[in-house]
N, C-alpha and C positions, 0 to 999 in steps of 0.2 A: 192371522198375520197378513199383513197387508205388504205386497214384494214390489220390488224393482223393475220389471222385466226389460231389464237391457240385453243387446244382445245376446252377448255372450251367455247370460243367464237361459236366456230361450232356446239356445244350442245346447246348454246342459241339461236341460228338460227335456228336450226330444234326445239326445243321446241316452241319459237315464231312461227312458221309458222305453225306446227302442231295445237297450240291452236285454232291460225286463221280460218286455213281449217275446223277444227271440229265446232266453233261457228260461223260460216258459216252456216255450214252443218245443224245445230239447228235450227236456221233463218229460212235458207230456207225449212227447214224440217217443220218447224210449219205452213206456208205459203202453202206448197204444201199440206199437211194434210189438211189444213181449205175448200181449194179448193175444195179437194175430197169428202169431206161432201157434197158438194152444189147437187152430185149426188145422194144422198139420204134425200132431203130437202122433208118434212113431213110425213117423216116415224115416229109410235109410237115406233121403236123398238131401246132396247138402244144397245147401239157400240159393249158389246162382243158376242149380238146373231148376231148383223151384220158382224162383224169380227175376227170370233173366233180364227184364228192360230195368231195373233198379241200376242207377249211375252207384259204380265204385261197389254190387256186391261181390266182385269178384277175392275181393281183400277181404271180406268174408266167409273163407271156403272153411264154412262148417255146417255139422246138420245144426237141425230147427231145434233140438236140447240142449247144443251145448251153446247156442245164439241167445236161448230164453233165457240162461245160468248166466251170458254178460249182462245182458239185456235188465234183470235184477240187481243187478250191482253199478246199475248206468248213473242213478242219482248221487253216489259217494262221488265218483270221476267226477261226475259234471259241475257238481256244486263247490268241487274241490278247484276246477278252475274257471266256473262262474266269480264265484265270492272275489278272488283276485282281479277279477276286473269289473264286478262294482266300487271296490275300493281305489280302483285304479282312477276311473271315471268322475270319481271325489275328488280325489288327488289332485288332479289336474283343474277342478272347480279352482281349489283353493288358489293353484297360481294363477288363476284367472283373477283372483281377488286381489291378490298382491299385485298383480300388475295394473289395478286401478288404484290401489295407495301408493304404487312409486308414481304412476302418471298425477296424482294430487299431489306429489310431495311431500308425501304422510310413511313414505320406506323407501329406501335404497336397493338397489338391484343388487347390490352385496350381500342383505340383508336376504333377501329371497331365493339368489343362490347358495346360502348360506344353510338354509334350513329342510329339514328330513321331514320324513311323514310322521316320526313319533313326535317332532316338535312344531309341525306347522300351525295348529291350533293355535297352541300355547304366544309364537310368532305373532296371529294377526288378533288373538285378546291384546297384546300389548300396543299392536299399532291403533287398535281401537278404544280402547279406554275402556275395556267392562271386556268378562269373560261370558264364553257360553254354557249354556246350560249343562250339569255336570252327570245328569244321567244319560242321556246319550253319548256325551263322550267317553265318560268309562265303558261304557259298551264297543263304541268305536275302535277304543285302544283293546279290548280284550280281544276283537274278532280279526285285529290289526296282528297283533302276538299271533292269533291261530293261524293264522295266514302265511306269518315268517318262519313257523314250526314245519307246516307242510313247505312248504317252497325252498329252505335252509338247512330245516334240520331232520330230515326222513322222518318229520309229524312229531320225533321228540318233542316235550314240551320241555324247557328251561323251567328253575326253580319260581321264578321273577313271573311267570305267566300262568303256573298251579295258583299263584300268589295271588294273582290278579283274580281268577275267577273262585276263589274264598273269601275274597275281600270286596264285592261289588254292594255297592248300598243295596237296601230294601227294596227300594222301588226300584232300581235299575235291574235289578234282580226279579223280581215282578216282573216286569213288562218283557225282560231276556227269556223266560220260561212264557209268558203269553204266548210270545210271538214260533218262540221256537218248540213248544212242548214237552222241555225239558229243563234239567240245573244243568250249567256250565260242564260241572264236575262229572257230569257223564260223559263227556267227550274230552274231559282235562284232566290225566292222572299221573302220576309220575311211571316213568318208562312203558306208556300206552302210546303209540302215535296215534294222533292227532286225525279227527276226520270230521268230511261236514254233511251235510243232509241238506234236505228242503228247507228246512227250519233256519240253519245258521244262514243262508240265500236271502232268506224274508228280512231274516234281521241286517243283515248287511243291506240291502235294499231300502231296506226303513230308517234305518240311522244317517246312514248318510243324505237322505235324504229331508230328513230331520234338522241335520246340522246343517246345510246348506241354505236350506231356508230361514235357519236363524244367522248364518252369516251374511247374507241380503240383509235383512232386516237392520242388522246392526248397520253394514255398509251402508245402507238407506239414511241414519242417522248420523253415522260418524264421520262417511267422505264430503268434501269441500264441495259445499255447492256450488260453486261453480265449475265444477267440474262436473257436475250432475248436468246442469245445462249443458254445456257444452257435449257431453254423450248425447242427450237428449236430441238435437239441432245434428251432429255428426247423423245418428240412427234415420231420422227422420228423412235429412238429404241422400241418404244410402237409400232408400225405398220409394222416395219421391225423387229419383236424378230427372224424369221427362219433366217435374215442374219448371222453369226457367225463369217466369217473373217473380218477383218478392209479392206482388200481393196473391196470388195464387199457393203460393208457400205461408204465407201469413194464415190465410183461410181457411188450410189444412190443418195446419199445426195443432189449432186445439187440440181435434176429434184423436188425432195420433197421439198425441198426449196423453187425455184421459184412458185410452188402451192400455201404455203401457209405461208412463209413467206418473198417473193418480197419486200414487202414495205419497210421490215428494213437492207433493202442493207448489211447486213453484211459483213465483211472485211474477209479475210483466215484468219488474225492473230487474231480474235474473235473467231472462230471456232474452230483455233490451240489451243486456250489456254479453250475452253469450251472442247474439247476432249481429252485433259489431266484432266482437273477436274474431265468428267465422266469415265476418265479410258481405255481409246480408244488405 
């Protein structure tokens, strides 16, 4: 796929990735900490007379066994509010997108404060003419449910979300147990709450970053170009302000272009008529 890279989209990318690396780094942060207990396996003495320069172990006044027995149970916590904020991170993609179809004129700000997370997809396939691909989103909405279970309903699962993870296509199905190492239905049962692992992390990670790139894509095709230009010319004079003459800015512009935005081939006379609008 061939993307947009307008700002906003560049900021979603280094947010997404940053979240990634850091809940990473918690994972394996809790895993290499449990490890290192093992070297002080039946000492009576609790953790901040063992290790006193650590910021904040005072709030951990326990021995090294009962530290290893959280410390094993770090990945259900973590990922339980990791997962909420890669989907969060999405979320907020999406109104990035809506707010370049009200600024084309292609949706109303009604329209966008109007719409939830279970309906925002569904919202910008309509402002776009063509839906997205429906195995990631069924995935999207299933791990969307596990999310509102833990967060809403003490991990209960509702009837409507067992339903959902017995009813996922084949292949969305496929690729749910690739990623995570399991069926749905081991973590979806009726009156089981709800938990997540490493796995439901990867996939919440993977999906939305899935569908994201295919909302570019589409955004790539469907928003008005000239309104492409003109982000184009806006982005460029936001990173070039020291340039001040126009041919100096004319000169640049290419190479900034082909960076980042290649994919929407823009014409000279889209450019002509976007550098009159901004004044050029």
């Amino acid at each position: 796929m061939s993307f947009v890279r307008f700002p906003e989209y560049r900021a979603y990318e280094q947010d997404r990735i940053r979240a990634s690396d850091a809940i990473m780094a918690l994972l394996a942060g809790s895993r290499l900490a449990e490890n290192t207990l093992q070297l002080t396996a039946g000492s009576a003495r609790l953790l901040p007379e063992i290790f006193p320069a650590v910021p904040h172990i005072k709030r951990m006044n326990l021995s090294t066994a009962s530290a290893q027995s959280l410390l094993a149970e770090a990945e259900t916590h973590l990922s339980a509010m990791a997962v909420p904020y890669a989907l969060a991170i999405h979320e907020d993609f999406v109104q990035t997108c809506f707010g370049l179809l009200i600024r084309a004129g292609q949706m109303t700000q009604a329209e966008a404060d109007g719409t939830k997370a279970y309906s925002m997809h569904r919202t910008f396939e309509r402002k776009v003419g063509q839906r997205l691909p429906q195995d990631p989103m069924q995935q999207f909405h299933l791990i969307r449910q596990m999310r509102n279970a833990v967060i809403h309903a003490g991990g209960i699962p509702e009837p409507r979300l067992i339903a959902a993870a017995a009813n996922l296509s084949q292949s969305a199905l496929s690729q749910w147990i690739k990623l995570t190492g399991e069926h749905p239905q081991a973590r979806i049962s009726p009156r089981v709450p709800v938990t997540f692992s490493h796995g439901e992390l990867i996939l919440a990670l993977a999906v939305t970053k899935r569908i994201s790139q295919e909302m570019n894509c589409l955004l790539r095709d469907r928003l008005r170009r000239a309104t492409w230009a003109d982000i184009s010319l806006e982005d460029f004079t936001s990173q070039h302000a020291a340039l001040k003459h126009i041919s100096q800015r004319k000169r640049k512009l290419p190479g900034f272009l082909r960076t980042y935005y290649r994919s929407l081939n823009l014409t000279q006379s889209e450019l002509n008529s976007a550098m009159q609008r901004a004044g050029w």
